[in-house]
DRENZA-783122 format. One line per 2 residues: for each residue x, y, z of C-alpha. Coordinates in steps of 0.1 Angstrom, whole numbers, plus 5000, padded with zeros to 4 digits. Last residue first. Example, Ala and Ser with C-alpha at 12.3 -4.5 7.8 and 13.67 -1.06 7.14 Angstrom:
// DRENZA-783122
5137/4989/5071 | 5123/4955/5078
//
This chain:
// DRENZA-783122
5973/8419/4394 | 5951/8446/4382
5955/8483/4403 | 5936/8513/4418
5948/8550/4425 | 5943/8572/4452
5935/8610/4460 | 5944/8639/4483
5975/8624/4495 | 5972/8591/4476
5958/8554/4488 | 5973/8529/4470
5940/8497/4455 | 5942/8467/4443
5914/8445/4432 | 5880/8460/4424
5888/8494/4433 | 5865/8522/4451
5855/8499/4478 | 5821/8501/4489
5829/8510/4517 | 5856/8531/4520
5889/8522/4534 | 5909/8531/4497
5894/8561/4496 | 5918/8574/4524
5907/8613/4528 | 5934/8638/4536
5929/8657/4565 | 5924/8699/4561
5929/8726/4593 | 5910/8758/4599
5885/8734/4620 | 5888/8698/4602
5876/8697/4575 | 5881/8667/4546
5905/8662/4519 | 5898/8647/4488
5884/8679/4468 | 5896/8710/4482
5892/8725/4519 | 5871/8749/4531
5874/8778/4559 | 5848/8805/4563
5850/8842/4567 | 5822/8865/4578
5809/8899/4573 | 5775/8887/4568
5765/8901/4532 | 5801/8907/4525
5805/8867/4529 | 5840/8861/4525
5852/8818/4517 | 5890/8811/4529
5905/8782/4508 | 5933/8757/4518
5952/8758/4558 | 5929/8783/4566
5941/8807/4594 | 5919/8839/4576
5943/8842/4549 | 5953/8877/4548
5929/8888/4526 | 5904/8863/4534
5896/8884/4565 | 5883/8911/4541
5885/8946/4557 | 5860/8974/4551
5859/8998/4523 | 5868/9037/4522
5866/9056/4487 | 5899/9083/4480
5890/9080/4438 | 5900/9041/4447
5906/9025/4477 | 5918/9033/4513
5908/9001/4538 | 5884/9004/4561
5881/8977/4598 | 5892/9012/4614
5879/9045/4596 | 5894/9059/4567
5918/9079/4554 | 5922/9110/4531
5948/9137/4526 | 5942/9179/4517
5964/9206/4496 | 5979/9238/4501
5998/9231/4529 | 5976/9198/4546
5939/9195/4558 | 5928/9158/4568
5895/9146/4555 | 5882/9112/4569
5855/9087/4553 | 5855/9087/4512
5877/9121/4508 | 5868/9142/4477
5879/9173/4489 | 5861/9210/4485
5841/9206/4519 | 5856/9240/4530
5863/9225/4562 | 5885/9198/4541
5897/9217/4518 | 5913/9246/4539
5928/9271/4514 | 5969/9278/4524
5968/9315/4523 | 5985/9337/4498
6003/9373/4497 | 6003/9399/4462
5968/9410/4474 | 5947/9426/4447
5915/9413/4464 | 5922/9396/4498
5944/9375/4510 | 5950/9356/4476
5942/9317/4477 | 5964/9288/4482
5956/9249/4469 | 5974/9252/4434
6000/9282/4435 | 5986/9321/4438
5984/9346/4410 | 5991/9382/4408
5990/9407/4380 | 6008/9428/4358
6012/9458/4340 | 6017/9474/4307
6006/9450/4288 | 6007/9418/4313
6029/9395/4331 | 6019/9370/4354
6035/9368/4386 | 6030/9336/4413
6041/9332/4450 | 6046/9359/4473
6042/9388/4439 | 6062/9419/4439
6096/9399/4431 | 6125/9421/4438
6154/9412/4415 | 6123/9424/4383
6118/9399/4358 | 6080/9398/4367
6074/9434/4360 | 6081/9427/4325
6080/9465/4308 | 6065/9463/4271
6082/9478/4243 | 6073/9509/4227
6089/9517/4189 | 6081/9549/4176
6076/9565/4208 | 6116/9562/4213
6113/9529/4239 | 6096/9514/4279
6063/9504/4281 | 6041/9505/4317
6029/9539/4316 | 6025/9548/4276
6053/9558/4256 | 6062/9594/4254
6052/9610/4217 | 6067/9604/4181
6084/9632/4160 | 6079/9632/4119
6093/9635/4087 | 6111/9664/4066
6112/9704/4077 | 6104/9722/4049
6077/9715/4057 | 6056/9711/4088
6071/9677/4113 | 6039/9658/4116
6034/9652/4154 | 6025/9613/4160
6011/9606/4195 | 6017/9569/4208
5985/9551/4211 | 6003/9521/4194
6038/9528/4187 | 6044/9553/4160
6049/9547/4123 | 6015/9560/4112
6013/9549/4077 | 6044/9569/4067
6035/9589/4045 | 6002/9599/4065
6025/9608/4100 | 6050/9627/4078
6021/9645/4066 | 6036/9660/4028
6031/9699/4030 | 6009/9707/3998
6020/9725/3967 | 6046/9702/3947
6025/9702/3917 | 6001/9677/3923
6006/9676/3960 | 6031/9666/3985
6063/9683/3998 | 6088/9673/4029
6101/9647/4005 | 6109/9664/3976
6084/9665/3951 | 6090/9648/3913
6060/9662/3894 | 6041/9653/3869
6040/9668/3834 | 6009/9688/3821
6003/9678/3784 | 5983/9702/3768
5971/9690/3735 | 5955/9662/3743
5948/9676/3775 | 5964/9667/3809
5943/9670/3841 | 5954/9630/3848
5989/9644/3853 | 6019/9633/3832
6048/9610/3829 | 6077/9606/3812
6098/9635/3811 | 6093/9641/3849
6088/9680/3861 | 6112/9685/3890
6097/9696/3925 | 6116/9730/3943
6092/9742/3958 | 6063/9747/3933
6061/9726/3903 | 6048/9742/3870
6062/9724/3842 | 6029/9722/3817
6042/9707/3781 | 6022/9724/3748
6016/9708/3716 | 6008/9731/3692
5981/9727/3666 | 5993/9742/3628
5965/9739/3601 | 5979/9742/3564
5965/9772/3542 | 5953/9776/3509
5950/9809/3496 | 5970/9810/3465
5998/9836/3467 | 5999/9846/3503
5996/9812/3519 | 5979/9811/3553
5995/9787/3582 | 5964/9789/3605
5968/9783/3643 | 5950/9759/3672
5955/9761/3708 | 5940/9733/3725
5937/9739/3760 | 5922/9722/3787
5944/9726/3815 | 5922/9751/3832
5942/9746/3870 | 5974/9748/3857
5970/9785/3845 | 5977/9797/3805
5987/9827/3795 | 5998/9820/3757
6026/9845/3740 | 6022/9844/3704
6054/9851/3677 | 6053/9843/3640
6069/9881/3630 | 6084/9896/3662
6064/9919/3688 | 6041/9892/3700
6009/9885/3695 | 5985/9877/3723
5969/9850/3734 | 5942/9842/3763
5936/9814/3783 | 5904/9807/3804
5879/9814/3777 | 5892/9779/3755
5915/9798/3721 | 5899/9773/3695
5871/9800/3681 | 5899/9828/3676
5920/9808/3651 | 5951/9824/3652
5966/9836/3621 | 6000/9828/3605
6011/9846/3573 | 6030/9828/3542
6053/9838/3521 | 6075/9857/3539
6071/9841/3568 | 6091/9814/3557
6077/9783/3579 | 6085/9764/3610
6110/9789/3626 | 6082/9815/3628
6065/9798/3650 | 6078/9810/3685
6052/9803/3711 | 6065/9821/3742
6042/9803/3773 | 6032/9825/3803
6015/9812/3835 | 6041/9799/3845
6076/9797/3840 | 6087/9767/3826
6052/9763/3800 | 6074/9742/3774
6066/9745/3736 | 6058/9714/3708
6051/9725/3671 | 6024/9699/3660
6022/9707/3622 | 6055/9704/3615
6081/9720/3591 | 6054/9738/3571
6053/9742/3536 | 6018/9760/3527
5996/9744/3503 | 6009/9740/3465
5981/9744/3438 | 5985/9718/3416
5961/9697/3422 | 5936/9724/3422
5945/9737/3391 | 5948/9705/3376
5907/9699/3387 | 5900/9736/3372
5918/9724/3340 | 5896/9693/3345
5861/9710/3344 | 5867/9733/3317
5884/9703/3295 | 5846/9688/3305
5825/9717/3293 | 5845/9722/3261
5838/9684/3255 | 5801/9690/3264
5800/9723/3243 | 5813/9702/3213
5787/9675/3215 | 5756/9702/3218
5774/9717/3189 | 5772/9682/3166
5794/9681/3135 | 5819/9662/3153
5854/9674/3141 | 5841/9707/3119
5827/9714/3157 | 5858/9704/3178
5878/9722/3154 | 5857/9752/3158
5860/9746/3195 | 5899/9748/3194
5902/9778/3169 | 5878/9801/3192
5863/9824/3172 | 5833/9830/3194
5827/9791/3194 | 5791/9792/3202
5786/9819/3177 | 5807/9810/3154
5793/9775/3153 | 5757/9789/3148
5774/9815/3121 | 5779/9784/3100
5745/9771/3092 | 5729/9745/3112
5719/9717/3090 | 5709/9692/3119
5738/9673/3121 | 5760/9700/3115
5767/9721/3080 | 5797/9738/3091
5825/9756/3068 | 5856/9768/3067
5860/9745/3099 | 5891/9750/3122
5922/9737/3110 | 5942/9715/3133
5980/9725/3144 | 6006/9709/3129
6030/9694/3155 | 6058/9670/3140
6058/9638/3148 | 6089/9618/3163
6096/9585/3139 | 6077/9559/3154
6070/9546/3120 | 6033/9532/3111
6026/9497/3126 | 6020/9469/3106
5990/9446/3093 | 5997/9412/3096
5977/9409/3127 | 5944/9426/3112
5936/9458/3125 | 5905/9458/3145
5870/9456/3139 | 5861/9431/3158
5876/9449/3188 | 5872/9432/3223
5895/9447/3250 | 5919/9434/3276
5946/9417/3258 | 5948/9432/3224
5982/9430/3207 | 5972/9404/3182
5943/9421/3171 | 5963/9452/3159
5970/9483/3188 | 5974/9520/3177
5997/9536/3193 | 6021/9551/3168
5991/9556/3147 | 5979/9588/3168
6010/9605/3169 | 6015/9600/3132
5980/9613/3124 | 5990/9644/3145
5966/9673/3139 | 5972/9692/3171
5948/9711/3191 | 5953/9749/3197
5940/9764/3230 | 5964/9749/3252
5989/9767/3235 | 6011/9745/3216
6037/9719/3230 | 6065/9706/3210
6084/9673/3202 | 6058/9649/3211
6074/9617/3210 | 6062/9602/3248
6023/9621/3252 | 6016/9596/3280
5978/9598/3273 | 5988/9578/3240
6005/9552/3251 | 6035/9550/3269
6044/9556/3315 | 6076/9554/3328
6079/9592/3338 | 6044/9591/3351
6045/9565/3373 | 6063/9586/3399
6041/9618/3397 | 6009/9596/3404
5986/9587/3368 | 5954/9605/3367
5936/9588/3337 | 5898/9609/3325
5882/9594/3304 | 5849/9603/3282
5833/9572/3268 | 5809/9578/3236
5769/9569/3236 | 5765/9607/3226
5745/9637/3237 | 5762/9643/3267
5795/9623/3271 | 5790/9592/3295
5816/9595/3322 | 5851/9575/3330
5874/9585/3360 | 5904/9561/3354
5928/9564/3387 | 5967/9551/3395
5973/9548/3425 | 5988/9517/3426
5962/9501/3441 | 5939/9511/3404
5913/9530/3408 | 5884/9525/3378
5858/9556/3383 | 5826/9564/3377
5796/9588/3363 | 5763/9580/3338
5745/9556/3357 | 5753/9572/3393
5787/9575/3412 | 5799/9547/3405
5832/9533/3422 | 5848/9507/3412
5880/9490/3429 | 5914/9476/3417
5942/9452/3432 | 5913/9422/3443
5881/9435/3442 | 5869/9466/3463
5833/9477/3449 | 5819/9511/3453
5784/9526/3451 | 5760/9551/3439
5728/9534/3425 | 5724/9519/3390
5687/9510/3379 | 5676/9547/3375
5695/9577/3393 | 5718/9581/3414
5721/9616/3431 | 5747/9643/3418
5781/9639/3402 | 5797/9650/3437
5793/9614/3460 | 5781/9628/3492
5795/9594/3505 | 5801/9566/3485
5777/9537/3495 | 5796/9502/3509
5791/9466/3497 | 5811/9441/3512
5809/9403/3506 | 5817/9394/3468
5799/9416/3445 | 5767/9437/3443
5771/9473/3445 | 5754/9496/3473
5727/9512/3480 | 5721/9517/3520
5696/9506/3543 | 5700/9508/3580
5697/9479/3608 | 5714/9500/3639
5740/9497/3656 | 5753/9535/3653
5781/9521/3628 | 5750/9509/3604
5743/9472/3605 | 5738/9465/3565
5705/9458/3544 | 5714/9451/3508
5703/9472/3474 | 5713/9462/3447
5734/9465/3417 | 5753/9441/3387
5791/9439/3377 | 5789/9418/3341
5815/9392/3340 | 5846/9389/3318
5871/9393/3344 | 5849/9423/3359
5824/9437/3334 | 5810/9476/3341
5786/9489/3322 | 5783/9532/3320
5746/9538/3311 | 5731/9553/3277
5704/9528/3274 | 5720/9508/3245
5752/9505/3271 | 5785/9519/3272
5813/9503/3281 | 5841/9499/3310
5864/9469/3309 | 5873/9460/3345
5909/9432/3345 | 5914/9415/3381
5948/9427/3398 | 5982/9410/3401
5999/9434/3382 | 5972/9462/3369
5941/9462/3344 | 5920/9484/3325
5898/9482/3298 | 5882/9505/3278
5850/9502/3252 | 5834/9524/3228
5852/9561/3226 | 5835/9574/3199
5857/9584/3168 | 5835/9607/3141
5818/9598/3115 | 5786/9617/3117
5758/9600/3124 | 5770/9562/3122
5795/9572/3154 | 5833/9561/3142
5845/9531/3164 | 5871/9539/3190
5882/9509/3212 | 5906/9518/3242
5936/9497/3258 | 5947/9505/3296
5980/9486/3310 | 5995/9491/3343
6024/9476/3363 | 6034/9462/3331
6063/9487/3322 | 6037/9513/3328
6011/9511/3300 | 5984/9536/3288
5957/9543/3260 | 5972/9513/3239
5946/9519/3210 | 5922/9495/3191
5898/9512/3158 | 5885/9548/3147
5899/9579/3131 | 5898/9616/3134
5917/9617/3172 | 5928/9651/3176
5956/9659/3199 | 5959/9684/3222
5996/9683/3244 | 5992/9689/3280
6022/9669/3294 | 5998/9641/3303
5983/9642/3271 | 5947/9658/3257
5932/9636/3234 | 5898/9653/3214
5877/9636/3190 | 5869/9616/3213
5872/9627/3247 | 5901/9612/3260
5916/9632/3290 | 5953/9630/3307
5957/9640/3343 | 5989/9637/3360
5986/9632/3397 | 5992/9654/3424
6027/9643/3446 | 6018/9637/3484
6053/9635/3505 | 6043/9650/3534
6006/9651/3541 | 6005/9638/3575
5989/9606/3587 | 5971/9601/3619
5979/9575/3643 | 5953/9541/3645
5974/9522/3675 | 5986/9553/3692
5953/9575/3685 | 5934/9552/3702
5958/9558/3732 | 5960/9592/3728
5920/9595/3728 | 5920/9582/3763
5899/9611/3780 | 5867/9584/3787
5833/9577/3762 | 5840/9602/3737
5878/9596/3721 | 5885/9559/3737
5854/9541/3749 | 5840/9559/3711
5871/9552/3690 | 5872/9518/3700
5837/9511/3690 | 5841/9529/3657
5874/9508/3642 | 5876/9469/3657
5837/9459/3667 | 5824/9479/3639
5848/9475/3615 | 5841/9440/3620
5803/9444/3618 | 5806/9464/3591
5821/9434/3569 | 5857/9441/3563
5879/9454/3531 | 5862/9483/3519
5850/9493/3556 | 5887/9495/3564
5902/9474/3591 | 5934/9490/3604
5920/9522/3600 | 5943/9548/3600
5932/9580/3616 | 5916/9614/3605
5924/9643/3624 | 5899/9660/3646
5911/9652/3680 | 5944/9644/3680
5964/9642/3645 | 5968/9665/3614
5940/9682/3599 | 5948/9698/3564
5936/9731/3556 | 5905/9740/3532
5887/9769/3556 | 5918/9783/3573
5897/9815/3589 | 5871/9798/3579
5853/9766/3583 | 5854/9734/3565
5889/9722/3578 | 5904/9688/3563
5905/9652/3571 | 5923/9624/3556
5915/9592/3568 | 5933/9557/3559
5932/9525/3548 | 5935/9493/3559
5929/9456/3541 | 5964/9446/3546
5970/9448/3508 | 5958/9484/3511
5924/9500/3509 | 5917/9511/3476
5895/9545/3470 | 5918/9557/3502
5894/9578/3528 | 5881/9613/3531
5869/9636/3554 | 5852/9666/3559
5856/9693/3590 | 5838/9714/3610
5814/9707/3603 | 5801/9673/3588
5812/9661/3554 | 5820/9626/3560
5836/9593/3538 | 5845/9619/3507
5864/9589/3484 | 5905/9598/3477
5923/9577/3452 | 5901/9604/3426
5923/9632/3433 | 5906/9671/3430
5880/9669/3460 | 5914/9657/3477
5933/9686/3460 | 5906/9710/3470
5906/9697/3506 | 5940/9705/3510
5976/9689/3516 | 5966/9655/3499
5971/9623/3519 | 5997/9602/3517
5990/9572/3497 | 5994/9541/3517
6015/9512/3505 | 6020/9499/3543
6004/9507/3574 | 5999/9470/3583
6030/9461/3606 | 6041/9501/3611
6010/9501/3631 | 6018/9480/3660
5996/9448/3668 | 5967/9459/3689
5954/9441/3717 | 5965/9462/3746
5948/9490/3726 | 5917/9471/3734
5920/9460/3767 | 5925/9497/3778
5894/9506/3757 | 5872/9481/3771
5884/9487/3805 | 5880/9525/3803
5844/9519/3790 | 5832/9503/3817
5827/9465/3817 | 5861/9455/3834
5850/9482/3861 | 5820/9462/3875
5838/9428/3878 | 5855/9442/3910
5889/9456/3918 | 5912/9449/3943
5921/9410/3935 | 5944/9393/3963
5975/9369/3956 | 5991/9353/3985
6027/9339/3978 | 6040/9314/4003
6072/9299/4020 | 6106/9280/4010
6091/9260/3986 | 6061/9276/3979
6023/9272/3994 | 6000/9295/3968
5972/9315/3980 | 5941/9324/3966
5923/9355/3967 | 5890/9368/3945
5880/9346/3922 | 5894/9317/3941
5929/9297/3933 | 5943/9267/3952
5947/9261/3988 | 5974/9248/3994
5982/9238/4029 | 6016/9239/4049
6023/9273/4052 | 5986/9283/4064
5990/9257/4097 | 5994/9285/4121
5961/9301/4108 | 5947/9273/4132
5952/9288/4162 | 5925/9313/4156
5920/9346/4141 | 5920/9338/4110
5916/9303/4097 | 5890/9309/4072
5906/9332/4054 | 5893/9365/4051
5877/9384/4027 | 5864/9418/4018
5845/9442/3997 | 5828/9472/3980
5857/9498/3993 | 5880/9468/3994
5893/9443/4018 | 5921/9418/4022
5924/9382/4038 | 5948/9368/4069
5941/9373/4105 | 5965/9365/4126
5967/9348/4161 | 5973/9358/4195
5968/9392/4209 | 5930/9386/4214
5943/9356/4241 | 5954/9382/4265
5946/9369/4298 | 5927/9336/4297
5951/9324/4265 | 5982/9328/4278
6001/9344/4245 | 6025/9323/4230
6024/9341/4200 | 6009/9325/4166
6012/9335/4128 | 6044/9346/4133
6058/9349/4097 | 6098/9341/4088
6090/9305/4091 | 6096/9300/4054
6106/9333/4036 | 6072/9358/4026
6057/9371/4001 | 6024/9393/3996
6010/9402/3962 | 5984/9428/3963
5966/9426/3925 | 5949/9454/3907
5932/9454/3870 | 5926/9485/3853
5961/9505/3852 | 5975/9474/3846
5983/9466/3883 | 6007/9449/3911
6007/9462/3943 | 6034/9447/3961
6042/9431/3997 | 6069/9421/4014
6079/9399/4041 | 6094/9399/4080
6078/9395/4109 | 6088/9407/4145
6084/9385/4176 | 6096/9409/4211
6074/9389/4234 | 6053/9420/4249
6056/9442/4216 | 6041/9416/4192
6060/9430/4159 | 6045/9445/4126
//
């Protein structure tokens, strides 16, 4: 800004400064580069003079105190400090204001908390470490016990890691519960699962509170910032998840990894599994008093680094869990739910967290033990009720252990990951078998068995008093040969039941008959045909491959709106798989069609309904499952000629729909480029004053500025102020004062304008005028006035007349002159030893007086005398 009339111009900058929450102006300026002051005269034009320094908002404003008055001059020189609102800082070589433009209001908003929280976050790849990827569908994840069901609300359920990683995360894994596509894997924005940072298995709720569901809720619900949650807890996809292995022990019956059945006729210690140390698992058979056969008794598990479980069975019947040698106890705690609220939930009793297991599938809890899971250090438990549970290890590797109906004997089920199971021994590993029979035969393998059995010396996670002693050895490991069992000839059972009962629950079967001759209890043998049921359904499901998809988030650029070509079929072979819109996700305002070739859709979608979120169903043909495919589609739609920027994108973007901003030229404005950009607006008004600004319509860039006003001289854009004063011919007889666009005539000290207006002056007459401030006489001069007084007066002070003092001049006295004012009269005197005469003064002779002054000699003196002694 300048000061047209005495051509001062300042010079700084000034930048707005912001987070996207928080917004500062910064202003700068070099040292004497600012006029604060003109030399304006003050009666005239004194509201041109001084600046006013402060800022203002919708809801408020400040100013500094010296604005508007000479004193803002000195604002270079002071510092003033720091204010919640503005503060300025002197510098060196001149000064930095800083001004706040937001209030306190918007900090506690939801945007604000979710801005400030993602501004906190460390980056994922720091603590999302050791996870296990997620399983492709939500049979496998019913299927793998790593995986807990966290919640099973349409239209999805999800699940979370068993054991949170060494960080203490974990993560979501999140499937579709409605059909068509019922089953598939959810990847990413808005119904994926995330990784959680702090897991609720690691962290006290009110943690995961503050760090996991509050977040999510400012973010996701609260404001349209779910990318930004999503960036610092980002959803995980499937790739790379292997099923596990599943080996079973249900005395009499072992069933290997590679599928092998074994039957187990004899009791004592056995390594059940060992990785090379990363994992061991030992067992305890004892034969049941009834009818001799093995009943799994005791099992213990334990990891590298981790805390060693041993699972048993108690006199009650219920699954009892010890953790380094001490007995893992239940109650019931009150926790702060994630809704804030003081809830009660059942949970284990251990260190500091205590958690339920959502809709856990063995049923309700029952008796003293209630549903829960415990994270200790490398391993957590999980119980499901008295009688159901699981050891899971961080590894990934997973013990499901179960009370068998109808017996106090441990059934287990070990799921060991792909990668493990190459390395893995014992007798789930099924390492020596030679062959493999049908799974309906079972194999009488005493040799097998022996191989891993375990002598007292070798135990290190199980008690076994019965055990081999140390000195006992080990059969051969010689490679077994495969007999198969032989069914029963005949069956007495427990209870005397004659043969034809086990026919008739076996139906000829040679694998239940051996399970009959084997326990001599049907109601045993159903529950162990009952359970191999059960997990060849679970290795089913496990199995089962879902859909192979190159990417679950395609990504497709609208360039020529309204219509989008989705092309799909490049991400998956068609000719295994079919891909089906899901009907329900298509918003009203868009519609999709299919297109001629195989994989193809064509989308119509506007700019103005943005909020798409096109969803599609990768189908296989051979088992069912299906994998859920949610494009990502980018918006260019910028209209004369704008570009669409890579990196940035309109506040009407979707998660899924991403509408890119656009780069106008500079006769265009808008969000896309649509509106004609008012040169006058863009440019803050640039003409001069009252000037006239005529907005130049596009394509046609900028703007044209009007005539200056009467009295200024420039281009419209800049108007500068005509001094009629500096013209040859002076209009004014004696004084010209310039003003804007104008001026006006003065007169010099003692003359007075002719009339109103008038550019001549008359001498003013002070004395007839009585404007002097004359004692006695008043004599009028050219513009101005003398004073003098009367005779016997004298001039004086502030133009006062006084009278004449004779004494001044001496009066004739030869010595001193005494003035009476009273009288008006002089008087002569003389000083001590002389004596009057007239004006004139004799001396005295004291040595002629009478009685004589000196009592022997005595010199007279002019004015005085002296005496002397002889």
């Amino acid at each position: 800004p300048s000061l047209y009339k005495y051509q001062l111009h300042n010079s700084f900058q000034a930048v707005v400064a912001t987070d996207g929450l928080r917004s500062f102006a910064v202003f700068a300026y070099d040292s004497e580069s600012i006029q604060w002051s003109a030399p304006v005269v003050y009666d005239v034009d004194a509201r041109f003079g001084h600046a006013v320094v402060g800022y203002s908002t919708p809801s408020e404003f400040y100013n500094d105190r010296r604005s508007g008055i000479a004193a803002i001059s000195s604002i270079d020189s002071e510092q003033q400090g720091t204010s919640a609102t503005f503060f300025e800082q002197a510098c060196v070589s001149g000064a930095l204001f800083v001004s706040k433009l937001y209030s306190q209001a918007a900090l506690d908003g939801p945007r604000a908390k979710c801005l400030f929280w993602h501004s906190s976050q460390p980056n994922p790849v720091t603590w999302m470490k050791h996870f296990h990827p997620c399983p492709c569908t939500l049979a496998q994840a019913n299927a793998d016990s790593r995986f807990q069901v966290i919640e099973s609300l349409s239209p999805r359920t999800c699940f979370q890691n068993a054991v949170p990683s060494l960080t203490g995360s974990s993560q979501e894994c999140c499937y579709r519960t409605q059909q068509p596509g019922y089953g598939a894997f959810i990847e990413g924005l808005p119904d994926g699962g995330s990784s959680l940072r702090f897991s609720w298995l690691s962290y006290d709720p009110a943690t995961v509170r503050a760090e996991e569901t509050l977040p999510y809720q400012w973010c996701c619900r609260d404001e349209a910032l779910c990318y930004l949650f999503w960036e610092k807890r980002p959803s995980q996809p499937c790739t790379g998840y292997s099923p596990p292995g599943l080996g079973v022990v249900a005395p009499p019956l072992l069933k290997t990894f590679r599928g092998s059945q074994v039957l187990l006729d004899s009791g004592r210690s056995f390594l059940l599994s060992d990785t090379n140390g990363t994992f061991r698992s030992e067992v305890v058979l004892i034969l049941d008093d009834a009818d001799q056969s093995p009943v799994l008794a005791s099992l213990g598990v334990k990891g590298t680094g981790s805390d060693t479980v041993v699972v048993e069975v108690s006199p009650e019947g219920s699954l009892s869990f010890a953790v380094n040698g001490a007995p893992l106890t239940y109650k019931v705690l009150q926790v702060f739910s994630d809704e804030g609220e003081n809830v009660t939930i059942e949970c284990l009793q251990w260190q500091r967290n205590c958690h339920r297991v959502a809709n856990a599938s063995s049923g309700p809890s029952s008796g003293d033990m209630p549903a829960g899971i415990s994270v200790r250090r490398g391993v957590s438990i999980v119980v499901r009720n008295r009688t159901h549970g699981s050891v899971i290890m961080d590894t990934g590797i997973a013990v499901d252990v179960s009370v068998l109906p109808a017996s106090n004997s441990i059934v287990a089920i070990v799921s060991f990951p792909g990668a493990l199971l190459a390395n893995s021994t014992g007798l789930v590993s099924g390492q020596g078998l030679a062959s493999q029979l049908p799974i309906a035969s079972i194999l009488d393998l005493p040799e097998y068995v022996d191989k891993w059995r375990l002598p007292c010396a070798n135990l290190t996670l199980v008690m076994d008093p019965g055990c081999l002693p140390a000195s006992s050895p080990l059969p051969a490991t010689g490679t077994p040969v495969a007999t198969p069992a032989t069914p029963a000839s005949s069956y007495s059972g427990s209870g005397g039941e004659p043969l034809n009962f086990a026919n008739q629950l076996c139906a000829g079967d040679g694998l239940c008959l051996v399970l009959a001759n084997a326990t001599q209890d049907l109601n045993k043998t159903a529950a162990i045909l009952e359970l191999l049921a059960t997990e060849g359904r679970r290795t089913v499901d496990l199995e089962t491959e879902s859909p192979q998809v190159a990417t679950t988030s395609p990504r497709f650029v609208l360039e020529e709106p309204p219509v989008v070509k989705m092309d799909l079929s490049n991400i998956t072979d068609l000719s295994k798989y079919a891909i089906v819109l899901i009907p329900v996700a298509v918003p009203s305002a868009i519609s999709v069609t299919g297109g001629t070739e195989a994989g193809t859709f064509w989308a119509t979608i506007s700019r103005n309904t943005p909020a798409a979120d096109l969803q599609f169903v990768v189908l296989s043909n051979a088992s069912g499952t299906s994998i859920l495919i949610r494009p990502v589609i980018f918006v260019c739609d910028c209209s004369n000629g704008g570009l669409c920027s890579n990196s940035t994108f309109s506040s009407l973007s979707s998660e899924r729909t991403r509408i890119r901003s656009c780069d106008c030229s500079e006769a265009y404005d808008g969000l896309y480029c649509e509106l004609d950009r008012d040169g006058c607006q863009s440019s803050f008004q640039p003409c001069s004053g009252a000037v006239a600004c005529i907005d130049q319509p596009a394509p046609a860039v900028g703007f044209l500025c009007g005539s200056c006003p009467s009295g200024f001289s420039g281009d419209g854009q800049s108007c500068y102020d005509i001094n009629e004063c500096q013209n040859t011919t002076q209009p004014c007889q004696q004084q010209c004062i310039n003003t804007q666009s104008s001026y006006v005539c003065g007169c010099n000290l003692g003359f007075r304008q002719t009339s109103a207006n008038s550019t001549a002056c008359k001498d003013i007459d002070e004395c007839a005028l009585h404007m002097h401030s004359c004692g006695q006489v008043c004599q009028n001069t050219a513009g101005s006035y003398a004073c003098t007084c009367a005779s016997g007066h004298v001039l004086g002070a502030n133009n006062a007349c006084a009278p004449l003092n004779p004494c001044a001049s001496g009066n004739g006295c030869e010595q001193l002159c005494s003035y009476n004012a009273t009288s008006s009269s002089a008087t002569c005197s003389c000083l001590a030893g002389y004596t009057t005469d007239a004006n004139k003064c004799l001396d005295i002779d004291e040595c002629s007086q009478s009685p004589a002054l000196c009592s022997h000699g005595c010199a007279n003196l002019n004015g005085s005398f002296r005496c002397s002694c002889p």
